[in-house]
Backbone as JSON, one array per atom type, in Angstrom:
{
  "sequence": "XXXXXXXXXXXXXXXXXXXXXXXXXXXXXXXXXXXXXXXXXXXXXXXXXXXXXXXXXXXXXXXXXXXXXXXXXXXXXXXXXXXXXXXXXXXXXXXXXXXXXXXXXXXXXXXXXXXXXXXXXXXXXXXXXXXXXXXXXXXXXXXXXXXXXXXXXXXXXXXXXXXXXXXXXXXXXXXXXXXXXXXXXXXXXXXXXXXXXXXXXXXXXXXXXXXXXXXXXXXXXXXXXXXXXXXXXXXXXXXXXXXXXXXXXXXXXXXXXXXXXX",
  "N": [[27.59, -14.76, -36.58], [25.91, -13.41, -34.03], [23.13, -13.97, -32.16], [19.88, -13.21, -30.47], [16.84, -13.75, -29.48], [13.51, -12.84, -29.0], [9.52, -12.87, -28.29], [8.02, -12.14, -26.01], [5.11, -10.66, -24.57], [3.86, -7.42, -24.32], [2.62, -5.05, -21.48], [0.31, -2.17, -22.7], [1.47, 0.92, -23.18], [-0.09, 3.26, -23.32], [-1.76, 3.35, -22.07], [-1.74, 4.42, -19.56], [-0.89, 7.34, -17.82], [0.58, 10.14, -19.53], [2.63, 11.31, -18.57], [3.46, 9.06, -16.47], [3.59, 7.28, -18.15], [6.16, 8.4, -19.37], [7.96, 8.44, -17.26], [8.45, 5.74, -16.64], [9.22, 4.27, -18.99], [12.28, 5.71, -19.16], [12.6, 5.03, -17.15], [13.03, 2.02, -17.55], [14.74, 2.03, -19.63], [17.06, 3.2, -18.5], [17.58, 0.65, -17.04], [19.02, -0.76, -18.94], [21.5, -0.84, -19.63], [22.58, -1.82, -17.43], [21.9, -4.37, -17.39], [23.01, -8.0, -17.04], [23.8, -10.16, -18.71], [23.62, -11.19, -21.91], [20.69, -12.49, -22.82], [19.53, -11.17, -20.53], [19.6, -8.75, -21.08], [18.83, -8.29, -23.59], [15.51, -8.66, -22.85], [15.59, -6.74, -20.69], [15.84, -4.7, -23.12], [12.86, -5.52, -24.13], [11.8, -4.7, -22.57], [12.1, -1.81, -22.02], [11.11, -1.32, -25.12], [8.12, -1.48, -25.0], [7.63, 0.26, -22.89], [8.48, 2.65, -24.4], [6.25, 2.79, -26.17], [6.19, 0.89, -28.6], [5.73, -1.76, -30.69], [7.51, -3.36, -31.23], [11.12, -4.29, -31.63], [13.95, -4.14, -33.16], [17.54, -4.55, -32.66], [21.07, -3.85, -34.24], [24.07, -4.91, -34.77], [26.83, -4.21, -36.38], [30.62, -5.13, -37.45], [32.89, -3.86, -39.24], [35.33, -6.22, -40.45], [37.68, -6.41, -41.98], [37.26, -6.42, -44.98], [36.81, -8.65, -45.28], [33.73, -10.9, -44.39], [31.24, -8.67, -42.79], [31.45, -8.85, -38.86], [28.43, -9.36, -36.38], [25.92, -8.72, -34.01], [22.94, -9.51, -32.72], [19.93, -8.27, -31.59], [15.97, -9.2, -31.49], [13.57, -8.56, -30.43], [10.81, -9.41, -30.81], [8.42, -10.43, -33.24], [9.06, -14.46, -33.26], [9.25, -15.4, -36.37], [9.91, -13.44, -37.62], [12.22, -12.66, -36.47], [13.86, -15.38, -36.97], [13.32, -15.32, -39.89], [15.43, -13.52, -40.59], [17.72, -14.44, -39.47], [17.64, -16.37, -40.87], [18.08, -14.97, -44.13], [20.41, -13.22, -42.75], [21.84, -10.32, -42.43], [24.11, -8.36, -43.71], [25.85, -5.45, -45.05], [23.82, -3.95, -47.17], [21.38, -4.61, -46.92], [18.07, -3.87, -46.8], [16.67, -3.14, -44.03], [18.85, -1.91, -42.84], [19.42, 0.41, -44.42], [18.94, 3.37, -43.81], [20.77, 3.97, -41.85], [23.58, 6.02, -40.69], [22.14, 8.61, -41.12], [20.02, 10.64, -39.6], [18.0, 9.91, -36.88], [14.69, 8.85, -37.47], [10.99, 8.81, -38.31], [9.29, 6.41, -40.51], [7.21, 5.17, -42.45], [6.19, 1.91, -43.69], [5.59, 2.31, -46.62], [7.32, 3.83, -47.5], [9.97, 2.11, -47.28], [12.58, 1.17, -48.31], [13.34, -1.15, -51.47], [14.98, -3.57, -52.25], [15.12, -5.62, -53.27], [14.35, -9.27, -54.07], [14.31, -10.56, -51.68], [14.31, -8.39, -49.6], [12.04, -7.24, -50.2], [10.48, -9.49, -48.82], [11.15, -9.64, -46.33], [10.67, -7.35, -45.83], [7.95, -7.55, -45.81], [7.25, -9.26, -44.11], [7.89, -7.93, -41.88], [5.89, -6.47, -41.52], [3.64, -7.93, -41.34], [4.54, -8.64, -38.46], [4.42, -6.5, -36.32], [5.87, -3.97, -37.72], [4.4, -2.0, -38.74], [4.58, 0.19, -38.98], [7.71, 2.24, -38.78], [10.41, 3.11, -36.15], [13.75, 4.25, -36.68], [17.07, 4.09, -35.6], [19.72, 5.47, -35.78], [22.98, 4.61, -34.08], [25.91, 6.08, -31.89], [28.77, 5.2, -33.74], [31.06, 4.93, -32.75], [34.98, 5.15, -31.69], [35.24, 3.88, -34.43], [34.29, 4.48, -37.74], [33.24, 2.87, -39.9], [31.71, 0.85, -38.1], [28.19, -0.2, -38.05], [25.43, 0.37, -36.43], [22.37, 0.24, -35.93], [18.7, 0.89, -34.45], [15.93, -0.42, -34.66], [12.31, 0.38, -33.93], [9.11, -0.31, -34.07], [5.74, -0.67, -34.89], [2.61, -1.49, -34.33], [0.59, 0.22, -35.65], [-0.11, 2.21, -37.65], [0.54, 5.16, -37.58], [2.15, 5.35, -35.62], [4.58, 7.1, -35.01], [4.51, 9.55, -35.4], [2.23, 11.1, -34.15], [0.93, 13.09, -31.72], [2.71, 12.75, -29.61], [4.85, 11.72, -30.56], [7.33, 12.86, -30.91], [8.3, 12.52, -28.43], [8.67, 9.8, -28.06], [10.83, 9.54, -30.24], [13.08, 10.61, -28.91], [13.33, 9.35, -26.79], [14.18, 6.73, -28.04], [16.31, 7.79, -28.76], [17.96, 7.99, -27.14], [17.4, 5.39, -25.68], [18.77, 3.46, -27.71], [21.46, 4.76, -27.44], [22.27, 3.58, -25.18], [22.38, 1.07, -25.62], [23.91, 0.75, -27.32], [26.35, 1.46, -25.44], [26.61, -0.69, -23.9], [26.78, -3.3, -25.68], [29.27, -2.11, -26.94], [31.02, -1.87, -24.61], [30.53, -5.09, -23.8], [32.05, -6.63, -26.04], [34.15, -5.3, -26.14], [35.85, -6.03, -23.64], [35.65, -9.01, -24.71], [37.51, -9.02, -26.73], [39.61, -7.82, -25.32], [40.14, -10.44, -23.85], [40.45, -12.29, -25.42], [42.5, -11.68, -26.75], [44.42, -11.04, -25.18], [44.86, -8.73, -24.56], [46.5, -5.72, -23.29], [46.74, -2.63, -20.98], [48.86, -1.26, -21.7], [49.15, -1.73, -24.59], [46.77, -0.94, -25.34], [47.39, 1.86, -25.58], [49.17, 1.91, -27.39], [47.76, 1.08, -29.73], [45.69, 3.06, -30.18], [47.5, 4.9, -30.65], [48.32, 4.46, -33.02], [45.86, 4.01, -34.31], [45.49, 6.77, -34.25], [46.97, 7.9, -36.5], [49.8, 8.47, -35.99], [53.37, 7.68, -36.87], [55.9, 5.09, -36.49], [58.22, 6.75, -35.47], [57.66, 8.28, -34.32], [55.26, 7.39, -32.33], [57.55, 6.17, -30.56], [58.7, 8.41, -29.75], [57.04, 9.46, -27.98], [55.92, 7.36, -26.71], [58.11, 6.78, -25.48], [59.63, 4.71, -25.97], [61.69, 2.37, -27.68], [62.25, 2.79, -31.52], [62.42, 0.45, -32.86], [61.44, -1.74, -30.42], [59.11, -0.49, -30.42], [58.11, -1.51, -33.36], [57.96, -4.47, -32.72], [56.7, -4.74, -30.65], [53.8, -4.01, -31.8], [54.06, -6.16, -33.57], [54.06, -8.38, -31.55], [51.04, -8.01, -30.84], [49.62, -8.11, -33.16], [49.84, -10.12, -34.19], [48.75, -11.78, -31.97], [46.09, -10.55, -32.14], [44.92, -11.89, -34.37], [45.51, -10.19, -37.16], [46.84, -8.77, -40.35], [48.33, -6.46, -40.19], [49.05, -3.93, -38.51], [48.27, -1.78, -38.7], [45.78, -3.18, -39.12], [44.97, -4.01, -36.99], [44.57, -1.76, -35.35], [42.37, -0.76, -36.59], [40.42, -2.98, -35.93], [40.54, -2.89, -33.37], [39.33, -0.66, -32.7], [36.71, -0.74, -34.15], [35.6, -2.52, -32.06], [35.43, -1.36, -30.1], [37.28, -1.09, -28.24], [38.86, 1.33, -28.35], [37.08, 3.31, -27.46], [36.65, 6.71, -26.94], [39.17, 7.38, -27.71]],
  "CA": [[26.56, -13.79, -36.2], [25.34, -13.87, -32.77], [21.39, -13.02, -31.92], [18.7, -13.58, -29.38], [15.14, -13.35, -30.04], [12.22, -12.98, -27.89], [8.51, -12.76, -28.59], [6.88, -11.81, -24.72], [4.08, -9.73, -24.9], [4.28, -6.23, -23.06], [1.42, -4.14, -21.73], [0.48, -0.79, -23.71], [1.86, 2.27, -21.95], [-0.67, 4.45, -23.93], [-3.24, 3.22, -20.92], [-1.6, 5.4, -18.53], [-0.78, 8.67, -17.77], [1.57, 10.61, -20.09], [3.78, 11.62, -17.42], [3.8, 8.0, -16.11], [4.38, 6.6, -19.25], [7.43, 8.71, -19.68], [8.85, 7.8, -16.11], [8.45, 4.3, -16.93], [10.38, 4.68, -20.29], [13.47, 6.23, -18.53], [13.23, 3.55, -16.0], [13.54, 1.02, -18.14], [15.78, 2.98, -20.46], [18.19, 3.15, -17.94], [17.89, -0.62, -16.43], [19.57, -1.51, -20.13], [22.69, -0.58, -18.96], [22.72, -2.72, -15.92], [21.87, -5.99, -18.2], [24.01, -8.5, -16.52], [24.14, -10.84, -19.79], [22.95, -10.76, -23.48], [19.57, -12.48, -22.66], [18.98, -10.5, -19.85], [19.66, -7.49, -22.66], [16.97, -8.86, -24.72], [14.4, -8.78, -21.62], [15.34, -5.45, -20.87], [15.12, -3.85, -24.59], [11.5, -5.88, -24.53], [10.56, -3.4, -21.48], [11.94, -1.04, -23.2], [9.88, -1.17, -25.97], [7.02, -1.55, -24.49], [7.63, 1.45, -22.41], [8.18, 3.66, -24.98], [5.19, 2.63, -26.89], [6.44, -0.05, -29.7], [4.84, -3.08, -30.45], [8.51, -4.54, -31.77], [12.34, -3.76, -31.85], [15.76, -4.72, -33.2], [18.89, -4.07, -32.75], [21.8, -5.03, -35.08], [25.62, -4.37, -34.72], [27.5, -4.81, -37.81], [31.47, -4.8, -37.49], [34.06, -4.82, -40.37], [36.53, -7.47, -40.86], [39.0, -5.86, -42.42], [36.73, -6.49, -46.15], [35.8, -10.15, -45.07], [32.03, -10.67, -43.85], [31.52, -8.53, -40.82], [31.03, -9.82, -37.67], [27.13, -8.66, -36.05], [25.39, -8.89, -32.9], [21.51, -8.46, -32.9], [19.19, -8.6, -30.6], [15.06, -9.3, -31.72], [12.05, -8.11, -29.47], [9.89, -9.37, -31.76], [8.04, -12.48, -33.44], [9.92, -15.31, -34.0], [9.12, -15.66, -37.47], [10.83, -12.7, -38.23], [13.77, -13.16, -36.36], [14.14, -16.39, -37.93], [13.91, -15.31, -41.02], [16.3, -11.7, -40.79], [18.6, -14.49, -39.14], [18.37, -16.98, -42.61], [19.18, -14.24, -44.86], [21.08, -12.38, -42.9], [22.11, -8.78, -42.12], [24.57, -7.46, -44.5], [25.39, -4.14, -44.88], [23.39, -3.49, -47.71], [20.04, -4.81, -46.32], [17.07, -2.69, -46.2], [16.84, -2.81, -42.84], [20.44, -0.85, -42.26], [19.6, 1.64, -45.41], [18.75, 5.01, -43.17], [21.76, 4.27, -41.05], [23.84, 7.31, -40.84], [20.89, 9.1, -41.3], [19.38, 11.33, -38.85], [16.47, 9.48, -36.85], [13.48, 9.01, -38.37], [10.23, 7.97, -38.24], [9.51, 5.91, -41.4], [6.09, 4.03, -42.58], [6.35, 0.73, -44.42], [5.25, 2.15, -47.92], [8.77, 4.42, -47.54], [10.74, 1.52, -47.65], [13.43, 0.32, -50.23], [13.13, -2.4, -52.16], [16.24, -3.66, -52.93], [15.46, -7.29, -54.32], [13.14, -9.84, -53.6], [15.0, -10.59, -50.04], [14.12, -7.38, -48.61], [10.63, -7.95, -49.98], [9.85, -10.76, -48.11], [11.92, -9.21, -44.95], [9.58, -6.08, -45.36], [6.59, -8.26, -45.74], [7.07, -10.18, -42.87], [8.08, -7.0, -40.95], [4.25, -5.48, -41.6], [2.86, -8.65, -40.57], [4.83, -9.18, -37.61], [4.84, -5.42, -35.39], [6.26, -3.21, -38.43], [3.71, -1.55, -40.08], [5.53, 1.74, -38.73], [9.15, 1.97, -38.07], [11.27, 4.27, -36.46], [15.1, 3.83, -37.15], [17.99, 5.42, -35.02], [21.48, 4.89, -36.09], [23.63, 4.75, -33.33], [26.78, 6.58, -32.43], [29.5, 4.52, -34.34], [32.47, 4.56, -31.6], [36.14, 5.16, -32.56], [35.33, 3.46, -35.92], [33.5, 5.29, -38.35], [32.7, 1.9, -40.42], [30.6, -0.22, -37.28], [27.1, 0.2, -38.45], [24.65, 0.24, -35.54], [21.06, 0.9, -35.9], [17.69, 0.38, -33.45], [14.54, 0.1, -35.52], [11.08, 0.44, -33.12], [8.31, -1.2, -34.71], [4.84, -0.36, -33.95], [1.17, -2.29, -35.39], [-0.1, 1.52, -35.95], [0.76, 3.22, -39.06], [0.98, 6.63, -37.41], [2.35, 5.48, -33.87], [5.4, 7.35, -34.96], [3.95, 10.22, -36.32], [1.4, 11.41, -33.47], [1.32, 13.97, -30.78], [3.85, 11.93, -28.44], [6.39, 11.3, -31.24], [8.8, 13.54, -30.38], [9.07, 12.1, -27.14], [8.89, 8.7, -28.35], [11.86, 9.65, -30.8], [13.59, 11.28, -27.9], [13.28, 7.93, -25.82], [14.25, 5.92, -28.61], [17.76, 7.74, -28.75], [18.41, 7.44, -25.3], [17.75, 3.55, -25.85], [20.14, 3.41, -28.92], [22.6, 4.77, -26.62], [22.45, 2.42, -23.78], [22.51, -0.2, -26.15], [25.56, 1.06, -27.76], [27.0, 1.31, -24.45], [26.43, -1.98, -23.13], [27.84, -3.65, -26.67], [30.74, -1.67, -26.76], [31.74, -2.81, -23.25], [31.23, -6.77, -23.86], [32.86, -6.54, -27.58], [35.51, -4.9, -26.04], [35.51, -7.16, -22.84], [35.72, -10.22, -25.29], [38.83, -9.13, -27.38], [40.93, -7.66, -24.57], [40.31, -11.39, -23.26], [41.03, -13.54, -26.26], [43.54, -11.71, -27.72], [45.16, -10.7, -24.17], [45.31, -7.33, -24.76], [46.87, -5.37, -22.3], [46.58, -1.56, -21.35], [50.14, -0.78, -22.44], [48.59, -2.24, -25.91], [45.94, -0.18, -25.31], [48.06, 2.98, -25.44], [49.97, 1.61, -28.67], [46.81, 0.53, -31.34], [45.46, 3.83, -30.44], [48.43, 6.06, -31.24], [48.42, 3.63, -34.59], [44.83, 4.7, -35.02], [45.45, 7.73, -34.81], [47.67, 8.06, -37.39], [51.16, 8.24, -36.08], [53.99, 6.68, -37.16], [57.07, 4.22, -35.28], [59.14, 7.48, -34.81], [56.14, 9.38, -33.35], [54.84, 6.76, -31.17], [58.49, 5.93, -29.88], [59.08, 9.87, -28.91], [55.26, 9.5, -27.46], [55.9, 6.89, -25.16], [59.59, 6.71, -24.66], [60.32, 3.12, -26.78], [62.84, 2.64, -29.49], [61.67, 2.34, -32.61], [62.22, -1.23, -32.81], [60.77, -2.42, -29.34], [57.18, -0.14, -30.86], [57.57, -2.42, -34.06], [58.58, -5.08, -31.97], [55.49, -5.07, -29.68], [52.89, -4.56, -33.02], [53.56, -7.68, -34.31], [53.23, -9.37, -31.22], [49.61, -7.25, -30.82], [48.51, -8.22, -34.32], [49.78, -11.73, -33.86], [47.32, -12.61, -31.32], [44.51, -10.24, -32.92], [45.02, -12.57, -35.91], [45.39, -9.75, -37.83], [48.18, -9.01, -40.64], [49.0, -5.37, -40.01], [49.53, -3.53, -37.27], [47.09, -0.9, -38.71], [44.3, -3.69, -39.02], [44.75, -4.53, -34.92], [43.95, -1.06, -34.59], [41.3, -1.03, -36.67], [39.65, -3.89, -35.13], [40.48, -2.5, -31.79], [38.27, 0.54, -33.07], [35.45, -1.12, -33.99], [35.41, -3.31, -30.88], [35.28, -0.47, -28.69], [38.33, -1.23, -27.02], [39.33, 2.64, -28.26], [36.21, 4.28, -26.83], [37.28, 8.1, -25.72], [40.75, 7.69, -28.03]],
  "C": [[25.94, -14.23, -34.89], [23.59, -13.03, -32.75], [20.84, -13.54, -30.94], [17.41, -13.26, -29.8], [14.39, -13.98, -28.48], [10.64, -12.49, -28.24], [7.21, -11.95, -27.45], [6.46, -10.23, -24.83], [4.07, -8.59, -24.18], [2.86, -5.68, -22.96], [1.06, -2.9, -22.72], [0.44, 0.22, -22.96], [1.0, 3.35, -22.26], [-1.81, 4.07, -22.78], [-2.84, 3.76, -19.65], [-1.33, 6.65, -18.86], [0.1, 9.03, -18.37], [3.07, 10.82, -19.66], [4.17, 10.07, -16.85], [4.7, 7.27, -16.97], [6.14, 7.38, -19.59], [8.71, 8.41, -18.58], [9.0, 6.44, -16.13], [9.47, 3.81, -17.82], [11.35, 4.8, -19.97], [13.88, 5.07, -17.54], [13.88, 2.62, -16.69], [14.24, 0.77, -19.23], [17.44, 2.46, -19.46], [18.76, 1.48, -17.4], [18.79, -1.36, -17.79], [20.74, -1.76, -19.89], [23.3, -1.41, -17.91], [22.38, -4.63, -15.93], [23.31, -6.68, -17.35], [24.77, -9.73, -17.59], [23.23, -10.64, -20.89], [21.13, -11.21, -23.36], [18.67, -11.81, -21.49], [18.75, -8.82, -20.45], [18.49, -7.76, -23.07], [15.82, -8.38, -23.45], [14.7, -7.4, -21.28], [14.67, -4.64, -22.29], [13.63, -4.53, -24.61], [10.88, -4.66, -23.16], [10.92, -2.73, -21.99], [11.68, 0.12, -24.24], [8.89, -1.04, -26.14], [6.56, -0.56, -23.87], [7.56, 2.6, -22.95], [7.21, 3.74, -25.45], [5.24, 2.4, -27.84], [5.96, -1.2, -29.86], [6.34, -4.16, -30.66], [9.56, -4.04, -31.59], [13.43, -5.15, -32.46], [16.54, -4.36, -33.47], [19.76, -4.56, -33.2], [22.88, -3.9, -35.01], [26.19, -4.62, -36.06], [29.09, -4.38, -37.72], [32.64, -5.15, -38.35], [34.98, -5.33, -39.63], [37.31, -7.0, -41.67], [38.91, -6.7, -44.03], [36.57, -7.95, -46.03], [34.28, -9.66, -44.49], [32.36, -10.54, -42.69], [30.82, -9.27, -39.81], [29.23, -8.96, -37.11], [26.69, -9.4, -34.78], [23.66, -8.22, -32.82], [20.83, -8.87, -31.91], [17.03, -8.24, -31.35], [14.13, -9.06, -30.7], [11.38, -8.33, -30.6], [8.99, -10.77, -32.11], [8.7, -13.48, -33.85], [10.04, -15.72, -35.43], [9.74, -15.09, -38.46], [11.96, -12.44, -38.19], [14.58, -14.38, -36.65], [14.58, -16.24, -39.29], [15.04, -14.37, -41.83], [17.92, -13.44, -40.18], [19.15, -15.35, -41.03], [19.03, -16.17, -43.62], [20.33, -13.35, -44.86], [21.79, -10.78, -42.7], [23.12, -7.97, -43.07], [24.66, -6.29, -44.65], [24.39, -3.49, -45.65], [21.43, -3.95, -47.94], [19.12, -4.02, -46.26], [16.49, -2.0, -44.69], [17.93, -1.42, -42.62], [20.41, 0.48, -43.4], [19.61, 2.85, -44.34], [20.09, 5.06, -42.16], [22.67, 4.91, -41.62], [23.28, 8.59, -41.16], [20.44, 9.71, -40.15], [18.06, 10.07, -38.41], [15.52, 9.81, -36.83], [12.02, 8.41, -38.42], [9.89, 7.29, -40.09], [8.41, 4.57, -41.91], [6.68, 3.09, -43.48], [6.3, 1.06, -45.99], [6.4, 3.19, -48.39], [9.62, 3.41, -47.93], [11.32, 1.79, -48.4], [13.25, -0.9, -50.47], [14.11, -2.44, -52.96], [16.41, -4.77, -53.87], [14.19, -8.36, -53.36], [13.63, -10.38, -51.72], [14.43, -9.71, -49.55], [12.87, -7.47, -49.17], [10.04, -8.62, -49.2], [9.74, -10.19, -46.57], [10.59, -8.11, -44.59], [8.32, -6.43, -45.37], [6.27, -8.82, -44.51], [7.5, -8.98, -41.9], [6.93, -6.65, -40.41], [3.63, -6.37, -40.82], [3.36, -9.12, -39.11], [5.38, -7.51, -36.64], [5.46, -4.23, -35.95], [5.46, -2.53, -39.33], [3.95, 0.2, -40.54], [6.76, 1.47, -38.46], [9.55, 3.73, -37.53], [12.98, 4.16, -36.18], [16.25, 5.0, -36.53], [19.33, 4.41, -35.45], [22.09, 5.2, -34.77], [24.85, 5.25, -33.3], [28.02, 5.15, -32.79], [30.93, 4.06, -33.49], [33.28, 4.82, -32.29], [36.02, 4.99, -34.23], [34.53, 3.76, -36.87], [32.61, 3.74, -39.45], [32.25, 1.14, -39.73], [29.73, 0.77, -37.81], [26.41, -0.45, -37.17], [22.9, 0.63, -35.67], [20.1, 0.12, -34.89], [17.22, 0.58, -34.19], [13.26, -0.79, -34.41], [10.4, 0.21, -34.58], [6.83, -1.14, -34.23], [3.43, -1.06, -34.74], [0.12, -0.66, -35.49], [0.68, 2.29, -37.26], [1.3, 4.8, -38.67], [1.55, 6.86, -35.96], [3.47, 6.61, -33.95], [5.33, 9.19, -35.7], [2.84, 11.73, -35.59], [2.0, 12.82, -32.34], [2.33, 13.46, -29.5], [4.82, 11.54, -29.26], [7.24, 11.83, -30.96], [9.53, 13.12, -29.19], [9.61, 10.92, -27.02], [10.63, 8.45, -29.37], [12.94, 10.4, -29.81], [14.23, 9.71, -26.71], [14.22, 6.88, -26.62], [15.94, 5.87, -28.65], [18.31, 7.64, -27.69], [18.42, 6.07, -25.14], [18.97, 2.93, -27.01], [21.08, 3.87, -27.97], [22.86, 3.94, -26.0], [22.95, 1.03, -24.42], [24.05, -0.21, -26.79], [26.72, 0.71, -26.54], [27.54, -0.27, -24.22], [27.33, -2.84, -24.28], [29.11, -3.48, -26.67], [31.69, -2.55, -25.99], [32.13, -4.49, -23.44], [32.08, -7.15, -24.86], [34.65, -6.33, -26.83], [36.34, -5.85, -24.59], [36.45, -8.59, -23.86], [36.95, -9.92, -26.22], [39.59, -8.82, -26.67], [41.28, -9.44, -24.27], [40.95, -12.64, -24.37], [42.03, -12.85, -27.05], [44.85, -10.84, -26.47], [45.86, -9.59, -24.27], [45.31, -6.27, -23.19], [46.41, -3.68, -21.91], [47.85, -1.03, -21.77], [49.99, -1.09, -24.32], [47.57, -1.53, -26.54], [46.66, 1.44, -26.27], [48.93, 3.06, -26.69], [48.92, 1.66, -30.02], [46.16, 1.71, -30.53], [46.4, 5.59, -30.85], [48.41, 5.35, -32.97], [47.05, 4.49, -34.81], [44.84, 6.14, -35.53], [46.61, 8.74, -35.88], [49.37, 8.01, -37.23], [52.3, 7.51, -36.56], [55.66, 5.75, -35.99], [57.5, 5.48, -34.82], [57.92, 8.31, -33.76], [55.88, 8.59, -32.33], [56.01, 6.67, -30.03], [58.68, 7.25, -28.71], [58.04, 9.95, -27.81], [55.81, 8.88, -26.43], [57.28, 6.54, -24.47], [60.34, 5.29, -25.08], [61.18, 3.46, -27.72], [62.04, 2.36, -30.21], [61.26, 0.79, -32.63], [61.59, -2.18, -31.44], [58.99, -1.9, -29.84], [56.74, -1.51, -32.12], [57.77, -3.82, -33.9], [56.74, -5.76, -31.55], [54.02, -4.63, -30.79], [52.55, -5.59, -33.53], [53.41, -8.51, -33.25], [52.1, -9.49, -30.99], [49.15, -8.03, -31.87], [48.55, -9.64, -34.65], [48.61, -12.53, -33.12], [45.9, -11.62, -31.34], [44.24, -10.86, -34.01], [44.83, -11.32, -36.92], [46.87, -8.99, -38.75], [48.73, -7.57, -40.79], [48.76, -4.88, -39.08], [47.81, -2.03, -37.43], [45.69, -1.9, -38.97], [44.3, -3.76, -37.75], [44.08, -3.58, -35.01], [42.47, -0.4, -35.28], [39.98, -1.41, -36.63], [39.26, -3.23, -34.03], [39.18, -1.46, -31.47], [36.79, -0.13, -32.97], [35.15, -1.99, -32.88], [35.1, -2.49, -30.17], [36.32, -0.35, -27.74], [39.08, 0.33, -27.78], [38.39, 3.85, -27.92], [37.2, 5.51, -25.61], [38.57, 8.33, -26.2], [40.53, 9.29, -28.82]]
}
């Protein structure tokens, strides 16, 4: 599980002008995108957050493993106490945190919750006291792979920040930041397996005809291979994706992002 956490304090955008505050937002909406590494990510999403008018955020990737524990990438704007303790137990898919994902976004007070077990107790305890006493929760879009779970949950020390005559815009802002963030993931995910598993674009062009359902004779006619050079060049694909079918590579490949736009 990879994460970052950060705690720095932001101004409150509700002390300017409406119109300001929303050009501000967009600004620093868009600078997410332009992150040059994961802690410079973090430091963006903390402006932000701040911009939109959140007191907290986090963002959490979740990508199957082909029914092993998935892999995740999160990022904390928040207090360390809580990203400490979301990292001890964990993220899982079945976390209270990740419940509303696939879900339309939502705004979502603390006494909504689920309560799944004394874990997410604690989690949602220490949420309230640490910038969560409101949430509002955007699932992100999922990419090629319908099983990555992505969600942003804003975090605010107002019970009705999410709720008010500027929510709509604030929930408006929020998906425009869930995007960017998606974006930016995607890219290094996908980045980081072309590179360690030396995936090519002719490889490219193969684990997404697999995804999408075809089979050897189909792909062959597709790109002009024999049969046996397509199942040929699978196993050496799923060889160095460490993975033991040809339809898990492109599985993987999916949730990595390396089939964004197949």
């Amino acid at each position: 599980m990879s994460l970052i956490s950060s705690n720095r304090q932001k101004s409150n955008p509700h002390s300017v002008a409406p119109q300001q505050h929303r050009s501000a937002a967009l600004d620093a909406i868009v600078r997410v995108q332009l992150a040059a590494s994961a802690p410079q990510l973090l430091e963006r999403l903390l402006d932000a957050t701040a911009a939109i008018g959140a007191t907290a955020s986090i963002y959490t990737v979740l990508i199957p493993e082909g029914g092993t524990e998935p892999s995740s990438f999160s990022l904390f704007a928040c207090h360390p106490a809580l990203a400490q303790h979301l990292c001890h137990v964990g993220i899982p898919l079945d976390h209270a945190w990740l419940q509303p994902a696939g879900m339309p976004s939502r705004s979502k007070p603390d006494a909504q919750s689920p309560i799944l077990g004394p874990r997410d107790a604690e989690s949602l305890e220490l949420a309230r006291r640490y910038g969560f006493k409101s949430s509002l929760l955007v699932p992100t879009p999922s990419g090629a792979d319908p099983e990555r779970v992505e969600v942003l949950c804003l975090g605010s020390e107002r019970r009705d920040a999410f709720e008010d005559g500027e929510a709509h815009v604030m929930r408006t802002l929020a998906r425009a930041l869930a995007g960017e963030l998606h974006d930016w993931v995607s890219r290094q995910l996908s980045h980081s397996l072309r590179k360690s598993a030396r995936i090519r674009p002719r490889d490219i062009q193969l684990l997404r005809l697999e995804w999408q359902g075809l089979t050897t004779k189909e792909i062959s006619l597709r790109t002009g291979l024999s049969t046996a050079t397509v199942d040929s060049r699978f196993c050496r694909i799923s060889d160095r994706m460490q993975c033991a079918t040809r339809r898990a590579s492109a599985r993987r490949a999916a949730a990595y992002g390396l089939l964004e736009g197949a």
